[in-house]
C-alpha positions in Angstrom: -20.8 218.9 -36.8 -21.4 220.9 -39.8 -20.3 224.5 -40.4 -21.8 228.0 -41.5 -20.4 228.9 -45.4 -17.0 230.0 -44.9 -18.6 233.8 -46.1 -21.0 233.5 -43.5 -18.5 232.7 -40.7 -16.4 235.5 -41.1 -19.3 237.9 -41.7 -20.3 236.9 -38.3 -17.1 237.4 -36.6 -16.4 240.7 -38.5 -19.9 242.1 -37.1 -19.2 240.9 -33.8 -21.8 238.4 -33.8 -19.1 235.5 -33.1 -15.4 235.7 -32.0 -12.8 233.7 -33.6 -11.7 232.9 -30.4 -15.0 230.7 -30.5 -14.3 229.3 -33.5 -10.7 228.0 -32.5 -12.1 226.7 -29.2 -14.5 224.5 -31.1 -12.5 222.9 -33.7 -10.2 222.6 -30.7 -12.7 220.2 -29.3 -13.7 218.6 -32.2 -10.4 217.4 -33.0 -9.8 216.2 -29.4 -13.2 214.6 -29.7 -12.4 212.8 -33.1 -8.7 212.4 -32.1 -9.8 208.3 -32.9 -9.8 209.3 -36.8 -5.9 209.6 -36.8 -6.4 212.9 -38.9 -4.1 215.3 -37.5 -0.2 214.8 -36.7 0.0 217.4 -34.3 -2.3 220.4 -33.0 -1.2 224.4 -32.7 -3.4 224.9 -29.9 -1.3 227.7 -28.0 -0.3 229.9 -31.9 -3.9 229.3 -32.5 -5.6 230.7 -29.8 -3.5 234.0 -29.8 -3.8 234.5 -33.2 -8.0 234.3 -32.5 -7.4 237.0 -29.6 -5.5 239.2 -31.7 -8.3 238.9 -34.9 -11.1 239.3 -32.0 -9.0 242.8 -30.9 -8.8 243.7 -34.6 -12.8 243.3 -35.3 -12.7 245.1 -31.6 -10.5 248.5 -32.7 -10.4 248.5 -36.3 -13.4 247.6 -38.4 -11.3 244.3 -39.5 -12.5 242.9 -42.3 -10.8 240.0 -43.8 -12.9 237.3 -45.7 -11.7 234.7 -43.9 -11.8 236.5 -40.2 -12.0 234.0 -37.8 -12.0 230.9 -39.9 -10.4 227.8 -38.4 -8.6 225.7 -41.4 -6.3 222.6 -41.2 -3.0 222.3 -43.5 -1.4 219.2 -44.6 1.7 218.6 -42.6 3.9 219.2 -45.6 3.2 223.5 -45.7 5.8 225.4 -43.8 3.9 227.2 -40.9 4.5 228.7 -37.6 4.3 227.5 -34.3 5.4 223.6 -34.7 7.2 220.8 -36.4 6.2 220.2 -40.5 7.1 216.6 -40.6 5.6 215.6 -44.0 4.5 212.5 -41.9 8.1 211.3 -42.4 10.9 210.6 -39.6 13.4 212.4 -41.6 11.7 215.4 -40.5 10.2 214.5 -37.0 11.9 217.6 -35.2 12.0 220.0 -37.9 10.5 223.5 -37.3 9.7 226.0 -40.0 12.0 229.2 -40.6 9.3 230.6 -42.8 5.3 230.1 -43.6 4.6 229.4 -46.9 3.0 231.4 -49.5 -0.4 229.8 -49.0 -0.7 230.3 -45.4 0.5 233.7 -45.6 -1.8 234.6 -48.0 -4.6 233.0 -46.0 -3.8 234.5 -42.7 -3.8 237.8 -44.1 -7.1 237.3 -44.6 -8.0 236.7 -40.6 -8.2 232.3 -41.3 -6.3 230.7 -38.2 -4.4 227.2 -38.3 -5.1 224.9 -36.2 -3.6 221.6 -36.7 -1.1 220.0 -39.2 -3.2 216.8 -40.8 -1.3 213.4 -41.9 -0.6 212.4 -45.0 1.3 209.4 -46.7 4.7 210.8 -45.8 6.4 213.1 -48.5 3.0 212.9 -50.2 4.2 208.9 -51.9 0.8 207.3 -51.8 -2.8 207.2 -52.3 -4.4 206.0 -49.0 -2.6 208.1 -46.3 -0.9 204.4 -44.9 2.6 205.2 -45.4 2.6 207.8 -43.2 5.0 207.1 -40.7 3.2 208.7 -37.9 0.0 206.6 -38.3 -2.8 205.7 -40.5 -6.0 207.8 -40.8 -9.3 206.6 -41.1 -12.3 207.0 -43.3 -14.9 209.1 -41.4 -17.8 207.2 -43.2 -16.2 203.6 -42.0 -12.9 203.3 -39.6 -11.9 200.0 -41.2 -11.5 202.2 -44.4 -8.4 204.1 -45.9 -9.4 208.0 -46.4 -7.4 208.0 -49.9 -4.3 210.2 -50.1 -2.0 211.8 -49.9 -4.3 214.3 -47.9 -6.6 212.0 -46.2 -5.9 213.5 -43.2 -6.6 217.3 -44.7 -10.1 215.6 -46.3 -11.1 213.8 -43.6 -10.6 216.8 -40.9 -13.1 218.8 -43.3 -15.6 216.0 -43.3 -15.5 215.1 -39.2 -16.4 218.7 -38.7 -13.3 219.9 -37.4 -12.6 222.9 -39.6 -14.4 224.5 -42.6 -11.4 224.2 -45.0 -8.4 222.5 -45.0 -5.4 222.8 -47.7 -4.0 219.8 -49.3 -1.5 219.1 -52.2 -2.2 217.1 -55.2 0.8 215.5 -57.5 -1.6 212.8 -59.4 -4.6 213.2 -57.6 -4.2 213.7 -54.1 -6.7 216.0 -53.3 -9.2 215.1 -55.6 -8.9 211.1 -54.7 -9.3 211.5 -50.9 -12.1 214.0 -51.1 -13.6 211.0 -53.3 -13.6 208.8 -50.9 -14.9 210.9 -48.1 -17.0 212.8 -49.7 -15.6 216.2 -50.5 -15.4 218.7 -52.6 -11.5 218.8 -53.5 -10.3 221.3 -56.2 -6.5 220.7 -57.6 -6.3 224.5 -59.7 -4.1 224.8 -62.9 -0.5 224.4 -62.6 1.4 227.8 -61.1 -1.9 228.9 -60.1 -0.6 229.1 -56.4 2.5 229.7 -55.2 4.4 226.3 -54.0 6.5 228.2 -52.1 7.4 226.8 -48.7 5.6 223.5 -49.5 7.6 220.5 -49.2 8.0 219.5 -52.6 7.4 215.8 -54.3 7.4 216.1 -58.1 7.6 220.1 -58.8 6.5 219.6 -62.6 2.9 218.7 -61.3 2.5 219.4 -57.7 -0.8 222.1 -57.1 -1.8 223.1 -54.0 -5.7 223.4 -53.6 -8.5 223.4 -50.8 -10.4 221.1 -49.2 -14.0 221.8 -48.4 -17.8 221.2 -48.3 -18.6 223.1 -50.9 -17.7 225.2 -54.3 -18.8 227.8 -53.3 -16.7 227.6 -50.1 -13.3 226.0 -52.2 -13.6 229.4 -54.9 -13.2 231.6 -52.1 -10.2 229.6 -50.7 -8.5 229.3 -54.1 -9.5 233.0 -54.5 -7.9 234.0 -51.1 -4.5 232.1 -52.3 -4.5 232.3 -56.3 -1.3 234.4 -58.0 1.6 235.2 -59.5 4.7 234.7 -56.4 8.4 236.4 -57.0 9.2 233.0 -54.3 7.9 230.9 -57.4 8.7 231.3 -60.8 6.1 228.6 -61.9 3.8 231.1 -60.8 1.1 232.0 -63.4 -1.1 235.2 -63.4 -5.1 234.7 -62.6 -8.1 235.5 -63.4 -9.7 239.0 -61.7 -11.8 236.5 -59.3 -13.0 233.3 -58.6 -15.4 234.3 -56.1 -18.1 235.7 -58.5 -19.6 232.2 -59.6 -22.8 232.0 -60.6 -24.1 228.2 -62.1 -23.6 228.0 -65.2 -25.0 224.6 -66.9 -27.3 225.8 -70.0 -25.5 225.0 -73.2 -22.0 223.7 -71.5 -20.3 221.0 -73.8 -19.6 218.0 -72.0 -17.4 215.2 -72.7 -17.8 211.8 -71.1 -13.9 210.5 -71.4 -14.8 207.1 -73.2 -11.2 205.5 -71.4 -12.7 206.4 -68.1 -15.9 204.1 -68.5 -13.7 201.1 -69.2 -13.0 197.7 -67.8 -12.5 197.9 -64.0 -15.1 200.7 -63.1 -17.5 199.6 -60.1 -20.5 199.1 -60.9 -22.0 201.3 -58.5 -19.9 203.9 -59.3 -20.4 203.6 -62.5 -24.1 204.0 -61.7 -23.7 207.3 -59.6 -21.5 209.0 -62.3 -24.0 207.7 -64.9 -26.5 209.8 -63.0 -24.6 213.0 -62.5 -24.1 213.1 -66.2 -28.1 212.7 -66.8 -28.4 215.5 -64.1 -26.0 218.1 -65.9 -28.1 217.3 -69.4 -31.5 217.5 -67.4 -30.1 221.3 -66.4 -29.2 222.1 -70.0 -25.5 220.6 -70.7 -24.6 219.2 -74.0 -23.2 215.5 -73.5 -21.0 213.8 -76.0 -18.7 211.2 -75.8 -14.6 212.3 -75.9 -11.7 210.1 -76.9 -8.2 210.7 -75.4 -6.2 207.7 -76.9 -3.0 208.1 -75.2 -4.6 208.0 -71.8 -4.5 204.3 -70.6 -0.7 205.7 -70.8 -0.6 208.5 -68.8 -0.1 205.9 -65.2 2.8 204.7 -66.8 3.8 208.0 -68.0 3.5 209.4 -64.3 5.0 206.7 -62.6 8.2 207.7 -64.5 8.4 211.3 -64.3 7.1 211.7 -61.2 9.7 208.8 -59.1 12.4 211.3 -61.2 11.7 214.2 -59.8 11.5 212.9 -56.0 14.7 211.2 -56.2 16.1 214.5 -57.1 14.0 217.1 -54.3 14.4 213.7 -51.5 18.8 214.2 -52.7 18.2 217.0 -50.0 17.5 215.2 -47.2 21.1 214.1 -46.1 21.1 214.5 -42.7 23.5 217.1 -42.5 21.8 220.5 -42.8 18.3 219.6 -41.1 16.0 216.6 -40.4 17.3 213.2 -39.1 20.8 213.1 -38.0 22.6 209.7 -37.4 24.4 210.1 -34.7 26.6 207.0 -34.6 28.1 207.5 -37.9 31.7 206.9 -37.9 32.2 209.4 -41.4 30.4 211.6 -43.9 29.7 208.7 -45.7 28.0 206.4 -43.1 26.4 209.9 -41.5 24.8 210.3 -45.4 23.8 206.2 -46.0 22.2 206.2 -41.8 20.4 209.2 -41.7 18.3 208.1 -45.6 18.2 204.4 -44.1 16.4 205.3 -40.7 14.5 208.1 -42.0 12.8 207.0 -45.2 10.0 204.8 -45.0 9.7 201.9 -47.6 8.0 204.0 -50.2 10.1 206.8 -50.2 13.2 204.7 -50.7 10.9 202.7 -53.8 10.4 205.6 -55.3 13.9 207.1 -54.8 15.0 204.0 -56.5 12.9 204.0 -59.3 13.6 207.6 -60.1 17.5 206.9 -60.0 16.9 204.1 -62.3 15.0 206.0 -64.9 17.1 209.0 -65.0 20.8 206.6 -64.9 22.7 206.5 -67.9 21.4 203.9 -70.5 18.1 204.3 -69.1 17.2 208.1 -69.8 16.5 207.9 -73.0 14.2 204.7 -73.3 12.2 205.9 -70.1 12.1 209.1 -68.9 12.6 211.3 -72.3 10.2 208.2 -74.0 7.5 209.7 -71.0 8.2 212.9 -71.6 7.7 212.5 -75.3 4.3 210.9 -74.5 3.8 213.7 -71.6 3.2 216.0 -74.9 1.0 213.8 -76.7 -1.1 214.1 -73.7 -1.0 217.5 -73.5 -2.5 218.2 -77.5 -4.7 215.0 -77.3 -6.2 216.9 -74.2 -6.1 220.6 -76.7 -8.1 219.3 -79.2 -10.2 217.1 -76.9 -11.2 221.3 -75.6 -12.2 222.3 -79.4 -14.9 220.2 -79.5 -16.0 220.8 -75.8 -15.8 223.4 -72.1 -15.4 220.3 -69.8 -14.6 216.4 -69.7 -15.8 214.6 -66.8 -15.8 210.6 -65.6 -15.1 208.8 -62.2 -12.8 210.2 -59.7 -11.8 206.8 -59.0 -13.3 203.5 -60.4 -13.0 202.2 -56.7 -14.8 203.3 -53.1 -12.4 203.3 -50.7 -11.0 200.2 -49.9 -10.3 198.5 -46.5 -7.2 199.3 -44.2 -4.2 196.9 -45.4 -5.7 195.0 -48.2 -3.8 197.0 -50.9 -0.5 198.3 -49.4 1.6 195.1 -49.5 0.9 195.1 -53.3 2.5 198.7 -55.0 1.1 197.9 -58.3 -2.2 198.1 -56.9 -2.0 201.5 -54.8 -0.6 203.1 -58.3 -3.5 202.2 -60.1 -6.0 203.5 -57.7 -4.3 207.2 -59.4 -5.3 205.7 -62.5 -7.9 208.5 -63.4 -6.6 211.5 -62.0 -3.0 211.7 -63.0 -3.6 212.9 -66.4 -4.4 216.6 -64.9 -1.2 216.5 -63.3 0.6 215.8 -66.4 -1.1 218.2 -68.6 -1.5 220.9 -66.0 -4.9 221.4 -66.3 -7.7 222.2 -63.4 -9.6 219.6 -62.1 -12.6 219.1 -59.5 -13.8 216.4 -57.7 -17.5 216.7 -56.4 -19.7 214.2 -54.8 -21.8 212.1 -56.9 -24.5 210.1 -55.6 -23.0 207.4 -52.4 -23.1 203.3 -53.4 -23.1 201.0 -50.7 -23.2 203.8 -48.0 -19.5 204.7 -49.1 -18.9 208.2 -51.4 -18.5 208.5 -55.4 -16.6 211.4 -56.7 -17.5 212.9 -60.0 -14.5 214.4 -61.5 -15.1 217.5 -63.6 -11.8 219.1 -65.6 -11.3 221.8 -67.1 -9.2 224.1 -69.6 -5.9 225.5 -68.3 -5.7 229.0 -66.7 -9.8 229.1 -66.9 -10.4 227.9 -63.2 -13.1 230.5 -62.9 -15.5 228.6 -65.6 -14.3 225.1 -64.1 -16.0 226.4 -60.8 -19.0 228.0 -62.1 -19.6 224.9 -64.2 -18.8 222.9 -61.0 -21.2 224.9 -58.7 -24.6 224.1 -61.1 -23.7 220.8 -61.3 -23.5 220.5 -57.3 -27.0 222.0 -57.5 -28.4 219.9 -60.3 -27.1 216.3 -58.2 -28.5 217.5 -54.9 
């Protein structure tokens, strides 16, 4: 099924045209209809339908107008919201039920959306095909045999079955922008601070963004528009621009750099084909294309999968089975109660990383790793500064890969990092970036990933929404 614009859906339910009780009641069904997909972890049916009833009285009594009135959306199972369990896909946290919404949601409700269902994800967000969840394992809604990416592959895939309009996803190294690759979204990870983490389960807090999933620009500006802003519950926070819903196309006489390091070994060919012909599209509708060097890129994998391990094996210290999440309840002292509730509650790639991050943060090891990866962390950040003198935008693959088949990678860690390969670097620098569909090879989605200058998320998306016009 395909939606209305997310504007033109909660026009309609503002003017009375449709209820939001309608709206709930279909992407109820759609997700009970794709319930094969594995996308969703669990479903707020009974929250969601009184919260339609009480937007449908608002509209009734008070002239309510909220720009997202009546919009069904889907949030990744690691945002804090009402009326069930956020399990970030992990046991640890099977039975625990929010004390508070998060930023984000508040912010959207406010607005008259409605959630509707908690999506899966690779639990705590560790992965990049949504297979270490330990709920279950999503599939691609273009080919069941095939991962969805991740960490929101459930989020992107619910946008792209139909069941919502939007959905909300996080991204720590790509994990927005690499599922709505693979699917065949358009996934937007905003500059860093832009929105508020706040009541977000957290993974690596120096480079986790929250951003929307949808079909469009158009539709993902509004979202970011709705949730964008400085939060006294965050103090990474940043201030924002006066809107991001004013976009108009904006090609004619854009600099655009084609990062040489993304066009190297290891690129399929196909894709290499489709984002070969986005680029000729933005420079038939007037863009200036130039090739950009970032030399310390090829390092930027490495550098992430250093810092980041750090950071979770300090946020996952909470989980301890003591205050909230798994308990072990034949522990025989504090001790055993601590080592049983992390043993039966992390999954394989939590633990990996857990260890990793002890290891490059233990003494001896700090300062030939972590502060080396830090040091390089910098480079990154002025290599990408001056790369912005000489142009607006640098754009290349999403991934090199399509998505690949259910099991052939996971057994093989090396290989899952690597798929992150080209979209960590916006992470790290703290950047905006975009992915977009690009033309499909083999019947399977390319993403074309456009980035953009921090704190300027307003041009990324006007820049964005001429080149979604020029490829279609």
């Amino acid at each position: 099924m395909k939606w209305d614009p997310i504007q033109t859906i909660a026009e309609k339910v503002c003017s009375g045209k449709l209820s939001a009780e309608e709206n709930v009641k279909l992407s109820l069904k759609q997700a009970k209809e794709l319930s094969e997909y594995n996308a969703l972890i669990s479903v707020l049916e009974e929250s969601a339908l009184d919260r339609a009833r009480e937007i449908d009285k608002l509209v009734a009594t008070k002239n309510f107008s909220g720009r997202l009135a009546g919009v069904p959306f889907i949030a990744k199972d690691n945002f804090l919201v009402y009326g069930g369990a956020t399990t970030a896909a992990s046991n640890i946290l099977k039975t625990f039920e929010a004390p508070y919404q998060s930023t984000a949601i508040e912010r959207l409700e406010a607005e008259g959306a409605i959630c509707i269902a908690k999506a899966n994800l690779d639990a705590f967000a560790h992965g990049s095909s949504t297979e270490n969840s330990d709920m279950m394992v999503t599939k691609n809604p273009h080919d069941e045999t095939k991962v969805p990416g991740g960490s929101s592959g459930g989020s992107v895939a619910s946008v792209v079955l139909g069941i919502t309009p939007f959905a909300l996803g996080t991204d720590t190294g790509g994990s927005i922008r690499l599922p709505a690759s693979f699917c065949g979204a358009v996934g937007l990870k905003p500059s860093y601070g832009l929105v508020s983490r706040y009541g977000v389960v957290a993974m690596a807090s120096s480079t986790d963004c929250i951003g929307p999933i949808t079909n469009s620009v158009e539709d993902a500006a509004l979202v970011l528009d709705v949730m964008a802003g400085p939060d006294v519950y965050d103090s990474t926070t940043i201030s924002r621009q006066k809107s991001y819903t004013s976009i108009k196309p904006n090609l004619k006489g854009r600099k655009v750099g084609v990062v040489k390091e993304y066009f190297s070994e290891g690129v399929d060919e196909g894709v290499r084909e489709s984002i070969t012909a986005s680029i000729q599209a933005m420079k038939e509708a007037g863009a200036v294309i130039s090739e950009v060097s970032i030399p310390s890129l090829p390092l930027a994998l490495g550098v992430y999968y250093i810092v980041c391990p750090a950071e979770i094996s300090s946020n996952l210290s909470r989980y301890d089975g003591q205050r909230f999440g798994h308990f072990a309840g034949d522990a025989k002292n504090l001790e055993d109660s601590y080592a049983l509730a992390r043993a039966e509650g992390f999954g394989r790639e939590a633990k990996r990383r857990i260890m990793i991050g002890t290891y490059v943060l233990s003494s001896g090891y700090y300062d030939a790793y972590y502060k080396k990866a830090a040091l390089v962390r910098t480079k990154l950040i002025h290599e990408f500064e001056d790369a912005y003198k000489e142009v607006d935008f640098l754009v290349g693959p999403t991934s090199p890969i399509t998505a690949f088949g259910i099991g052939e990678n996971i057994t093989d860690p090396l290989k899952m990092y690597l798929i992150d390969i080209m979209t960590v670097a916006a992470n790290l620098v703290g950047v905006p970036a975009i992915s977009i569909p690009s033309k499909p090879t083999e019947n399977m989605p390319v993403g074309l990933q456009i980035i953009g200058q921090f704190k300027r998320d307003l041009e990324l998306l006007e820049f964005s929404l001429g080149v979604e016009e020029a490829i279609q």
